[in-house]
N, C-alpha and C positions, 0 to 999 in steps of 0.2 A: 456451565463451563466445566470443561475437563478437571478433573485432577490431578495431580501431579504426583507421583509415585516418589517418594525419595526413599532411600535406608534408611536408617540412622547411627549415619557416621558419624565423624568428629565434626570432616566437614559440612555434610548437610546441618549439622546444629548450628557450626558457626554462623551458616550465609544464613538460618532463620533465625538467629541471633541480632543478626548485623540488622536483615530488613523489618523486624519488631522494633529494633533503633529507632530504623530512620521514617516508621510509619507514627511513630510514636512524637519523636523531633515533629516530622511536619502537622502533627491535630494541633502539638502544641501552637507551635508556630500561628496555626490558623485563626487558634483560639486568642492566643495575643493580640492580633491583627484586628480580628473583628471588633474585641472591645474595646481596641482603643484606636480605632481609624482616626475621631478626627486628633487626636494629639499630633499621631504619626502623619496623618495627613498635610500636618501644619507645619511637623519641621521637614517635613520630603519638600515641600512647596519651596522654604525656605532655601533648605540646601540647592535645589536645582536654580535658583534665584541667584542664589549667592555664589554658583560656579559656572554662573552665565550658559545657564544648557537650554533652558526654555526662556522665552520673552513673551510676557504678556499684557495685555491690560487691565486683568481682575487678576488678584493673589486670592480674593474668597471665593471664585468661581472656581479656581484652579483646586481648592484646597475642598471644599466640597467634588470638585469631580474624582478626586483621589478618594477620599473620605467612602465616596461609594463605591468603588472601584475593592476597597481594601475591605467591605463591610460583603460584599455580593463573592469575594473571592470563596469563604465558607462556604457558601450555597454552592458553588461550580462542582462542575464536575471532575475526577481525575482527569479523564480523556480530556479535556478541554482545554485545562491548566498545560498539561503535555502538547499538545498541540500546539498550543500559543508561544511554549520556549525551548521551543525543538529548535528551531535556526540557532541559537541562542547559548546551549546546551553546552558545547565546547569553548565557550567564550573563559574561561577562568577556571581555577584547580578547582573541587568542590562548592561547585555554586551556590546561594539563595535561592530557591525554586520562587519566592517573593522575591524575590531582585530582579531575577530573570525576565521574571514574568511581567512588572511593571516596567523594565527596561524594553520590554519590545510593546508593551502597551503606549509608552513614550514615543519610541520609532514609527510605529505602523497607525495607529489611532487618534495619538493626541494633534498631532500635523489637523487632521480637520476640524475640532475644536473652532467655533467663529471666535474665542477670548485669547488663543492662542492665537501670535503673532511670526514664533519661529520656533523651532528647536534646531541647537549649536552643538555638535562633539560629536567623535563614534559611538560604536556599541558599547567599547569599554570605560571609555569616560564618562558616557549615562550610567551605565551598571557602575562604577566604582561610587559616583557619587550618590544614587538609591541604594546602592550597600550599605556605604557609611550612616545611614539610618535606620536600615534593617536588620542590621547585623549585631544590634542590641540586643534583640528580640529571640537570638538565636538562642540556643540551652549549648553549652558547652561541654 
């Protein structure tokens, strides 16, 4: 891959400043996620149970298929993770790239699930509610 020529400006230090951030924010993020899927698995199940967004007939199918979902997320690749919450991307000010990303896994994927029965709400009301259990996780 090419390289990228910058100065070193004020602003080029700042924008490699900012994306050392947010590269930093997301390993953590990852690394949170993978060690403790099934916790977070169990209360993402919960929450979406409990704001009537998915219906199903197994809560530990549901919660091991997250479980894996949030443990394979480290292995993926950037391109991939991007790709999956591209549609998505504008949905809210500074998103969860984990929000995102299991909100449209919710929309596009989980529908053929044979243990799921329905999924209930928009984009936003799935992403607010996998927020409010993601966004623990976040580094402030």
């Amino acid at each position: 891959m090419a390289r990228v020529y910058r100065t070193n400006t004020a602003a080029d230090k700042t924008i490699n400043a900012i994306d050392r951030k947010r590269e930093q924010e997301r390993q953590y993020m990852l690394n949170m996620v993978s060690r403790n899927a099934d916790e977070l698995s169990a209360k993402l199940v919960q929450r979406l149970l409990d704001k009537h967004i998915i219906e199903t007939n197994s809560e530990q199918a549901m919660r091991e298929l997250f479980a894996n979902q949030l443990r394979n997320l480290n292995d993926m690749e950037d391109f991939d993770i991007q790709f999956k919450i591209a549609p998505l991307r504008s949905l809210t000010n500074d998103p969860n790239f984990i929000s995102l990303f299991l909100t449209q896994y919710i929309t596009e994927d989980l529908l053929e699930h044979p243990k799921v029965q329905d999924v209930f709400g928009d984009d936003l009301d799935i992403y607010n509610a996998v927020d409010s259990v993601f966004n623990q996780i976040r580094p402030r």
